[in-house]
Structure formats: C-alpha cells, structure tokens
C-alpha positions in Angstrom: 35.1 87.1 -20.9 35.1 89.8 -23.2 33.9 93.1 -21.8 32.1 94.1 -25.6 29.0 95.2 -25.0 27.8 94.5 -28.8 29.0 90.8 -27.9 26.4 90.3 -25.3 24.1 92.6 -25.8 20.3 91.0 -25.7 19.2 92.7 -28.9 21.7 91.0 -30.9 20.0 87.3 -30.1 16.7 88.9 -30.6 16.2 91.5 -32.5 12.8 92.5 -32.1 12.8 92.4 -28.4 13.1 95.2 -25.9 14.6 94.2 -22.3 13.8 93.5 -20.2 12.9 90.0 -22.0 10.3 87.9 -20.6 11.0 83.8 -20.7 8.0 82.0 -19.6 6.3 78.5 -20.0 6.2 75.4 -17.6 8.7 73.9 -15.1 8.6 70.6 -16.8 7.0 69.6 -20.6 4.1 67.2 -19.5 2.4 66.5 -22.7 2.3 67.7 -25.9 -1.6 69.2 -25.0 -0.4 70.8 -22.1 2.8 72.6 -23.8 0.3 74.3 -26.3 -2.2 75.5 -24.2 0.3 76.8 -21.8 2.5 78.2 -25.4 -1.1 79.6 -27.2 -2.3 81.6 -24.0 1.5 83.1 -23.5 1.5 84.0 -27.0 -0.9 86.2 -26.6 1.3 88.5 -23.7 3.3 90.7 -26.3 6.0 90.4 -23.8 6.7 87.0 -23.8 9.4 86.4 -26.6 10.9 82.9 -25.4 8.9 79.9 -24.8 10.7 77.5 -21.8 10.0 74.1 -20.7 12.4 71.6 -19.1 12.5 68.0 -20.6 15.2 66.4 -18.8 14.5 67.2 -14.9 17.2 66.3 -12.5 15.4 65.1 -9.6 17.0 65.1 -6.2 15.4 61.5 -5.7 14.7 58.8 -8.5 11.3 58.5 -8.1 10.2 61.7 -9.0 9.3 62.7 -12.1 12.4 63.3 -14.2 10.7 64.6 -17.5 9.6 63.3 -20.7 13.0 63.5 -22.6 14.1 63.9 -26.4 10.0 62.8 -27.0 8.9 66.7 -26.1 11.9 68.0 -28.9 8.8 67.4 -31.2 6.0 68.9 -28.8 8.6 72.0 -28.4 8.8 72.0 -32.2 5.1 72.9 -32.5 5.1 75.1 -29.9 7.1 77.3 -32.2 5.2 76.5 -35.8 1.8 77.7 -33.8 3.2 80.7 -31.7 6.4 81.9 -33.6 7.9 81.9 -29.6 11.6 80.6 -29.2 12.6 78.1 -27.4 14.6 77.0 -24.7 15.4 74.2 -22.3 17.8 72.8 -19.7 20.5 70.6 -21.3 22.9 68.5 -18.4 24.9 66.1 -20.7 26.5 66.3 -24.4 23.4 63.6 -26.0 20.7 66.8 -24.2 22.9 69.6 -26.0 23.0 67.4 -29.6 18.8 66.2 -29.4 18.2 70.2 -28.7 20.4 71.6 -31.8 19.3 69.3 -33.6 15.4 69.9 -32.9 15.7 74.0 -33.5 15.9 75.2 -29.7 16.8 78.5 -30.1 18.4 78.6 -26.3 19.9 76.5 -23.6 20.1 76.9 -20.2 22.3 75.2 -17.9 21.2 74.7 -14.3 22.0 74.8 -11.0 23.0 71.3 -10.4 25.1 70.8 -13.1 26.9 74.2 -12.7 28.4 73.0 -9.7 30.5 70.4 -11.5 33.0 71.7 -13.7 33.3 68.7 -15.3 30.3 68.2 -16.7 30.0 72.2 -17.4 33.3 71.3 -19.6 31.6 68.0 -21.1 28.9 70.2 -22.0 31.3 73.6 -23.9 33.3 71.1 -25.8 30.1 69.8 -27.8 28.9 73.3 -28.5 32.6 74.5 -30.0 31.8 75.9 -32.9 28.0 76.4 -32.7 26.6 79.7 -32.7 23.8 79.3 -30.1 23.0 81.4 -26.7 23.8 79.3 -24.0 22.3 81.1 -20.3 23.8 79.5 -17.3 22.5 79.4 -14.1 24.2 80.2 -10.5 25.5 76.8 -8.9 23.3 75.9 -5.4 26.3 77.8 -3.2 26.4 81.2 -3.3 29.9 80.7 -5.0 30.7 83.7 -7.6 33.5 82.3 -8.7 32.0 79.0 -10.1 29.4 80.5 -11.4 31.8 83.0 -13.3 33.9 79.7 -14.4 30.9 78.0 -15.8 30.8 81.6 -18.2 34.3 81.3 -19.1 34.4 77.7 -20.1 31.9 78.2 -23.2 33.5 81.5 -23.9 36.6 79.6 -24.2 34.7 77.4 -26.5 33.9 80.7 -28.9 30.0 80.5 -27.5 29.6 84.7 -27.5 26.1 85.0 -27.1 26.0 84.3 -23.2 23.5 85.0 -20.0 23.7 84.7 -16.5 20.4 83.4 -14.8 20.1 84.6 -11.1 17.6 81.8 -9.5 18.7 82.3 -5.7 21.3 79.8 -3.5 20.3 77.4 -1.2 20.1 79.0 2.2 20.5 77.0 5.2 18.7 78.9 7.2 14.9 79.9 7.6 13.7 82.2 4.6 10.4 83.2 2.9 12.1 82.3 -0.1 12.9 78.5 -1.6 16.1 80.0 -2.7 17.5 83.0 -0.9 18.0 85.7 -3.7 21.4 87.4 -2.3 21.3 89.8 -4.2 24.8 91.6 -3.4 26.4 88.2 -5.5 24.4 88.9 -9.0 25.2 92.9 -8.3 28.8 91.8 -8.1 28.8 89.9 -11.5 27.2 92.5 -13.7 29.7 94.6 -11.9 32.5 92.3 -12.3 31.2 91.7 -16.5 29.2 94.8 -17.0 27.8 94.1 -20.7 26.9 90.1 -19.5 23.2 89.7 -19.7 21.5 88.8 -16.7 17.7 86.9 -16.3 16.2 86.6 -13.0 14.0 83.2 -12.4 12.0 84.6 -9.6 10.1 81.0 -9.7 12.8 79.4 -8.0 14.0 82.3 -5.9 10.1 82.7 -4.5 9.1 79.1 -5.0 5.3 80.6 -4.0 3.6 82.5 -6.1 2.2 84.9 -3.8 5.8 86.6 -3.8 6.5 86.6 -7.5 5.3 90.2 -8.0 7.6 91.9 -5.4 10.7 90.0 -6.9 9.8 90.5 -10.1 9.8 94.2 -9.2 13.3 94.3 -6.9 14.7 92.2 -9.9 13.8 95.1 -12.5 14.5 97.7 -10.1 17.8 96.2 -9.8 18.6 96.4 -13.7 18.0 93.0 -14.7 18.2 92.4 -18.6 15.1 89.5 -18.0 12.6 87.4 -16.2 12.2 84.1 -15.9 9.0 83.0 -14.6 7.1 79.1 -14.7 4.1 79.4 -16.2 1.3 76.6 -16.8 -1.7 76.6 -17.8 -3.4 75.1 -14.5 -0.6 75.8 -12.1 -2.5 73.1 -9.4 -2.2 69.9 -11.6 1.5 70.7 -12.1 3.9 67.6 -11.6 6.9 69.6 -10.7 6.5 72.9 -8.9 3.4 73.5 -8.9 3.4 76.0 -5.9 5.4 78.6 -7.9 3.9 78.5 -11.5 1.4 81.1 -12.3 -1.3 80.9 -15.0 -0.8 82.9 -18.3 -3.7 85.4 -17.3 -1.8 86.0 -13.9 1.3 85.8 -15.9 -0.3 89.1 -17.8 -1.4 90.9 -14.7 2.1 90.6 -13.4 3.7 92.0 -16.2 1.6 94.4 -16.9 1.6 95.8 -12.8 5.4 96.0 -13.2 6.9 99.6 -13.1 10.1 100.1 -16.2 11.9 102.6 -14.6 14.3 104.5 -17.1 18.1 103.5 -16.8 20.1 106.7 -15.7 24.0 107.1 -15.6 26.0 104.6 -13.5 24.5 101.8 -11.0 27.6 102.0 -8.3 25.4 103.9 -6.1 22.3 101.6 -6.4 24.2 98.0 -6.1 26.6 99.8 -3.0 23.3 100.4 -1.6 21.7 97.2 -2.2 24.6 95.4 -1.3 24.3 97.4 2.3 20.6 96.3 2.6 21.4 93.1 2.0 24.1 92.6 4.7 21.2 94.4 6.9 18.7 91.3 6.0 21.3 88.8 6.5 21.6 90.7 10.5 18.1 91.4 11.0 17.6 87.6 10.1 20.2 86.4 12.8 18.8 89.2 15.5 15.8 87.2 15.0 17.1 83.7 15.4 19.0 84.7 18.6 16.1 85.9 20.2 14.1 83.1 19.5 17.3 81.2 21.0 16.7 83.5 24.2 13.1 82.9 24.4 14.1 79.5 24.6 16.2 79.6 27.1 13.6 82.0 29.0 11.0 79.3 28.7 13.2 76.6 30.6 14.3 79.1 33.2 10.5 79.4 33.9 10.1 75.9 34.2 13.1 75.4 36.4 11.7 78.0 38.6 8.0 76.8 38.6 9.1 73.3 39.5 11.5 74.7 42.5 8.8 77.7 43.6 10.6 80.3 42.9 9.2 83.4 42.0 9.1 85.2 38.1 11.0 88.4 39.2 14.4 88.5 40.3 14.9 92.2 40.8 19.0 92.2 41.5 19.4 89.6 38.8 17.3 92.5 36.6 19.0 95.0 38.0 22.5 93.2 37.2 21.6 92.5 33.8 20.7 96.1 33.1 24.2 97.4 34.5 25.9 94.9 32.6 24.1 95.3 29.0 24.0 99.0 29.3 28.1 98.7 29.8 29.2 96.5 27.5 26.1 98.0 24.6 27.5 101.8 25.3 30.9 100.8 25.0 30.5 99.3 21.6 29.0 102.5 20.1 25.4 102.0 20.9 22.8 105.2 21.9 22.4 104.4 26.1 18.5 105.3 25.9 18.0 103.1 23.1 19.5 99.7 24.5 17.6 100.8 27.6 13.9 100.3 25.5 15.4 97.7 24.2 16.3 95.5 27.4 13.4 96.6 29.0 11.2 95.1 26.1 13.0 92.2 25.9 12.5 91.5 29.7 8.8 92.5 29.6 8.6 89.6 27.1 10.8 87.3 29.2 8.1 88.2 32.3 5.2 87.3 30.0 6.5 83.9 29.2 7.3 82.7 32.3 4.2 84.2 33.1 2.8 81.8 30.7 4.4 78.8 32.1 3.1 79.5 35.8 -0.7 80.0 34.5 -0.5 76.9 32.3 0.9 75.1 35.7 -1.9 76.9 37.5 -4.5 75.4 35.2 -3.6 72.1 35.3 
C-alpha cells in the first residue's frame, strides 16, 4: 500500500469533517421508520458525519435474523435526502457491492467474517476495479495482522485509494469483559506498519455492553484513532440484533461530548511501545488469574479429601516445605524474597479459609 499520506488521508473523503470522525446508526436496518428516527436524532449530534446500518447480516445460525436486504437501499436513500448524513453498509458478495453503488452509499465496510476468506475478499476488489469509492475493512475474527493487511492490499491492487482499517476486537477464547478482546498492540502495529492508513474503532463490538463504551471510546482516542464506530438505535431494548451494545442518540451525545481530544504531538513510538507493554501485562495478569482459580480448585478437593479421611486443615511441614521451595525457585528467577513471602503467605491464608469452608459446611450438615 502506498505510504502517501494525501492518499489516505480522512479529509480527502470528507471534506468538512474533522477526525476523529464519528460513524453511528443501528447494527441492522429494521424498517424504514426505525432507520429515520434513529438517522433524524443523530443528525442532530454535529459530530456524526456518516450514517451506518447493516442490511445483509451474516448470522452465525440461519434462523436468526439476517437483515432486510437490497429493500433498505431505498430506506438508506432517505436517510440521506432528510439528514444530508452519508452512508455506509457491510457488503459480503459482488450482487451486495453492485445494489450499494448503485443506490448512492457513500462507504462500504467489509467485515469480520468475510475478511477471513481471501477469496471472497478477492470476489469482492474485482467488482470495485475501477470505482472510486472508500471501502473500510474490518480485522478478520483471529488476531491475524497479516490477513487483515492482505484484505488492504487486495483492493489497493484493484486501484481503491481511499481505504480504512476498522479495529472491532478478535475473538478471545478466553474469559474477557469484552465480546471481542480489543488487543490493542495488533491495530498499534498496523498504523505503525502503514502510518497514513486510517483507522476507526467500533467499540460496539469490542465492548458488546454499553456500560463500557465510554472508557473504549476514550483508550481508542487516546490511542490516535482517526474514528469511532458506535451502534446506535433509537430504542436500544427492542433491537433485533445487538441490542446489549447499542446506545440511544441522546446517550450517543453524552458520550461524545464527555470524551477528552487530546492534541497530537510529535511521534507515537513512545505511546504504542508503551501500550503494547500494557497490553502483554493484561494478557499476564489475566492468566495469573486463571491459574489461581485453577489452584483454588485444586485446594477445594484437597479439603474434601481431607474432611472425608479426618485429617486436619494445617499441615505445618508440608507449609513449611512449600515456603522453602517457592522462596528458592521465586528468588532464583529474579523475584524480591520479601515479596513472594506476602505473597505465599496470602495465598495460603486463602487456601486455610476454603478448606475452612468445606469442614463448616460438613459441620452443618
């Protein structure tokens, strides 16, 4: 991709907006009532410059609902004679990307499913050769930089200039707050990797709650992002996709409005190294965590086992064994002696109070 900034610059797709650009409007296009009273209330937000709603929904399962199709090209199309908003949508096959041209959306987005198959991202770039449309394109499911970059290339190949990454988070085996873990350190690594390349962040599907869209929304900006995406609809509760992460318009405008622009200064190695640090800290705080649920497991069985053979909760050598032994192997990898020593002794006060646990309950019964 070319490294231009002029190429890719935001303000050359829309010339009367200032970053970082806000897209907004419902997961899914419902009816055409509900697209413009969600459209009329986020026309009124200054900030709001692109009006989103997907029509084609690819649904992990068939019986969900899988959008209203070409029929809301028309709604869409009022949505922009009443608000002057431009539009965008998710296209997924070559008939999606001719209907939308061909109905005057402004942008397409490409998502996360389809960006996983190269194919069908290729499918998709040949019928756009020689249009001169912005195309955004989403981060595949895996955290997978380099499929995500490919998707890029391929309608770059095609002569498509005006492109945009969208960060909406990778699927995360593990437990997270979020639906889809952000991982930050992989969108930090693409604008470093293609510096000028726009990049949106749909906190929606990172969060998937709207109790946390404020804080990502904040990290996201904080972080240099060129946009946000964010559902929007205008009663969030009767939603039929994603209701849990939309936000109504007037929530919409207090979370804009409680975001804090800080001023872009000089070069962001320093702040994506040190993101990228914090990140790998998460990732090991989150499996500290998981092992020492693993231990309390393990605790709560050895309680058991003990209570059923009357055996008492302290075994002072085996204590006294396991201090010796952590302090050895912890101080011989680095680690401060007095620390580990707080930190066994509250892990074994803890271990105590569950088996302590299991006796009373035994006791009760």
């Amino acid at each position: 991709m070319s490294p231009n900034p002029a190429i890719y610059h935001l303000q050359n797709w829309l010339p009367s907006s200032a970053e970082p650009m806000i897209i907004a409007g419902p997961c899914s296009a419902e009816s055409e009532d509900q697209l413009l009273r969600t459209a009329r209330q986020l026309a009124s937000i200054p900030q709001v410059k692109v009006f989103r709603a997907g029509l084609w929904k690819p649904r992990t399962r068939p019986d969900g609902f899988e959008g209203v199709g070409a029929q809301g090209l028309k709604w869409m199309q009022r949505v922009k004679e009443e608000t002057g908003l431009l539009l965008t949508t998710e296209v997924a096959n070559p008939m999606h990307v001719e209907q939308a041209v061909a109905h005057g959306i402004d942008i397409l987005w490409v998502g996360a499913r389809t960006v996983v198959n190269p194919f069908s991202v290729q499918e998709l770039a040949e019928v756009l050769r020689g249009f001169d449309i912005p195309v955004l394109v989403k981060n595949p499911l895996t955290p997978d930089i380099k499929l995500w970059m490919g998707a890029l290339e391929r309608f770059n190949h095609v002569g498509i200039t005006k492109l945009g990454a969208v960060h909406r988070g990778f699927h995360y085996y593990k437990q997270s707050p979020y639906r889809n873990a952000p991982m930050w350190e992989i969108a930090i690594e693409l604008k470093r990797l293609v510096p000028a390349l726009p990049v949106i962040t749909d906190i929606s599907h990172i969060t998937g709650r709207r109790d946390l869209l404020q804080s990502v929304a904040q990290k996201a900006l904080d972080l240099e992002t060129n946009g946000l995406m964010i559902e929007s609809h205008y009663n969030p509760h009767i939603a039929l996709t994603d209701a849990a992460q939309q936000i109504a318009p007037d929530d919409l405008k207090e979370l804009i409005n409680n975001l804090v622009i800080r001023e872009k200064i000089g070069s962001n190695d320093f702040q994506y190294k040190l993101e990228e640090l914090r990140s790998e800290i998460d990732k090991l705080d989150g499996e500290i965590m998981q092992l020492l649920a693993k231990r309390m497991d393990v605790v709560s069985q050895i309680g058991e086992y003990k209570k059923q053979n009357n055996i008492t909760i302290l075994q002072l050598k085996r204590w006294q064994h396991i201090i010796e032994d952590r302090l050895a192997i912890g101080t011989g990898m680095g680690l401060d002696r007095k620390f580990l020593l707080m930190l066994l002794e509250l892990v074994h006060e803890a271990s105590i109070q569950k088996q302590t646990q299991i006796f009373n309950a035994a006791n009760e019964d």
